[in-house]
C-alpha positions as CSV (number, residue, x, y, z in Angstrom):
1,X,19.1,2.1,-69.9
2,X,22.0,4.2,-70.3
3,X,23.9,5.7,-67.1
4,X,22.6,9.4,-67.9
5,X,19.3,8.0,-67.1
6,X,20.1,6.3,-64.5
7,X,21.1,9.3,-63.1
8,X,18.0,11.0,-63.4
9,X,15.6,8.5,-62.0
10,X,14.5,9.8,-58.6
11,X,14.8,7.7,-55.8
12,X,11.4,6.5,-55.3
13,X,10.8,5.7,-59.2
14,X,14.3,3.4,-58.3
15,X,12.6,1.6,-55.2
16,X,9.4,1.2,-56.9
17,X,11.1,-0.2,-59.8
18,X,13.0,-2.9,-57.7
19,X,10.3,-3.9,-55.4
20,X,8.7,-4.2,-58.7
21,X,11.2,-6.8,-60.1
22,X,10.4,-10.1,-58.8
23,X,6.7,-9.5,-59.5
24,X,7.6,-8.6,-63.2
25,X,9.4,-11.6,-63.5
26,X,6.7,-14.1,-62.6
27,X,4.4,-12.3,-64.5
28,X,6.8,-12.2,-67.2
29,X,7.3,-16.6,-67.1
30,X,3.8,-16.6,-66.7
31,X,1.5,-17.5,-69.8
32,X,0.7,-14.6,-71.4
33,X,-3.1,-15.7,-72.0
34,X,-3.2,-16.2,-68.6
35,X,-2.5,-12.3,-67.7
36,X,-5.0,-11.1,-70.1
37,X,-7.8,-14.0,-69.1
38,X,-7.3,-12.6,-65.6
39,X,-7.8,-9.4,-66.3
40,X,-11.0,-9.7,-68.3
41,X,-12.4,-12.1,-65.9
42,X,-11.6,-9.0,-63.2
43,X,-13.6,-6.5,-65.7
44,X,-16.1,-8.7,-66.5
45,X,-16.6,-8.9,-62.3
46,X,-16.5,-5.4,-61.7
47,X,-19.0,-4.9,-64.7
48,X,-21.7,-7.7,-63.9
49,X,-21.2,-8.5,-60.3
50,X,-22.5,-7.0,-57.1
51,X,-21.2,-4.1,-56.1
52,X,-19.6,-5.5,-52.9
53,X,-17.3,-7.6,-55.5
54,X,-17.3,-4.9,-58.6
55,X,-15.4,-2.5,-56.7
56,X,-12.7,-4.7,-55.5
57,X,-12.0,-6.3,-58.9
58,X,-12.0,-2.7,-60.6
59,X,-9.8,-1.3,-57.8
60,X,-7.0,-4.4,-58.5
61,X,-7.6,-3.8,-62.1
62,X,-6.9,-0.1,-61.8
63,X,-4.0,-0.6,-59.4
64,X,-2.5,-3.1,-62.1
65,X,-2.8,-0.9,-65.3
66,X,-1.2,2.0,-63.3
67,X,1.6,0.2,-62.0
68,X,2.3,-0.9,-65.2
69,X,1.8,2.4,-67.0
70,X,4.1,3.6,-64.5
71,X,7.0,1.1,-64.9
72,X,6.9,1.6,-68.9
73,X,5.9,5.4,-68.9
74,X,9.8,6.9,-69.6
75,X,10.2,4.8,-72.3
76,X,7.0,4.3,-74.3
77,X,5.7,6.8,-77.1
78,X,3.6,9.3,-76.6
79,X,0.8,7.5,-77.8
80,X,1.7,4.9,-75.9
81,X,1.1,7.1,-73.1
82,X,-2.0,8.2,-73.9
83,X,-3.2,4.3,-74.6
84,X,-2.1,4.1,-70.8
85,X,-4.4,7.2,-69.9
86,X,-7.2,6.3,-71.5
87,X,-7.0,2.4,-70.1
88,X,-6.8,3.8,-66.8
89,X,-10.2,6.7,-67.5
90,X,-12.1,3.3,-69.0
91,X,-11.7,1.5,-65.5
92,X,-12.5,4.7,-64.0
93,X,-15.6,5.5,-65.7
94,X,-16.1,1.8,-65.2
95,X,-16.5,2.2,-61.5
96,X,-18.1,4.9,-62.0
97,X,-21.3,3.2,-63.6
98,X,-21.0,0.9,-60.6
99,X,-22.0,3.4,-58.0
């Protein structure tokens, strides 16, 4: 990241971004498999599982794409961006079938 943008990052996005850090790191030295496993497994609960454990799994599915899509948003293309929209519509429309 050059200085200019450093610059321009508010203050919140900085503090999000190093609170972020040592999370990003273990997920980073974890297996990469294991990431993805986890997160169907999560799906695959808020899709077939009672609603009392659907919701839950959908929520930390949710809260993961979007923290991710947020981290990566000022430097990915725009369809990158809207790859990020659409994950986050599919766990919302997800939920949504739950109800």
């Amino acid at each position: 990241m050059s200085a200019n943008e450093a610059t321009r990052r508010s203050p919140t996005r900085s503090q999000i971004e190093r609170a972020s850090r040592p999370l990003l790191l273990r997920l980073s030295a974890s297996p990469r498999p294991a990431i993805v496993i986890g997160t169907v497994l999560l799906i695959v609960l808020g899709l077939l599982a009672p609603p009392v454990v659907a919701w839950p799994a959908l929520v930390i599915v949710f809260a993961f794409v979007a923290w991710i899509a947020y981290l990566s948003w000022p430097v990915v293309s725009p369809g990158g961006k809207i790859a990020r929209l659409v994950m986050l519509a599919l766990v919302v429309i997800m939920a949504g079938t739950r109800l």
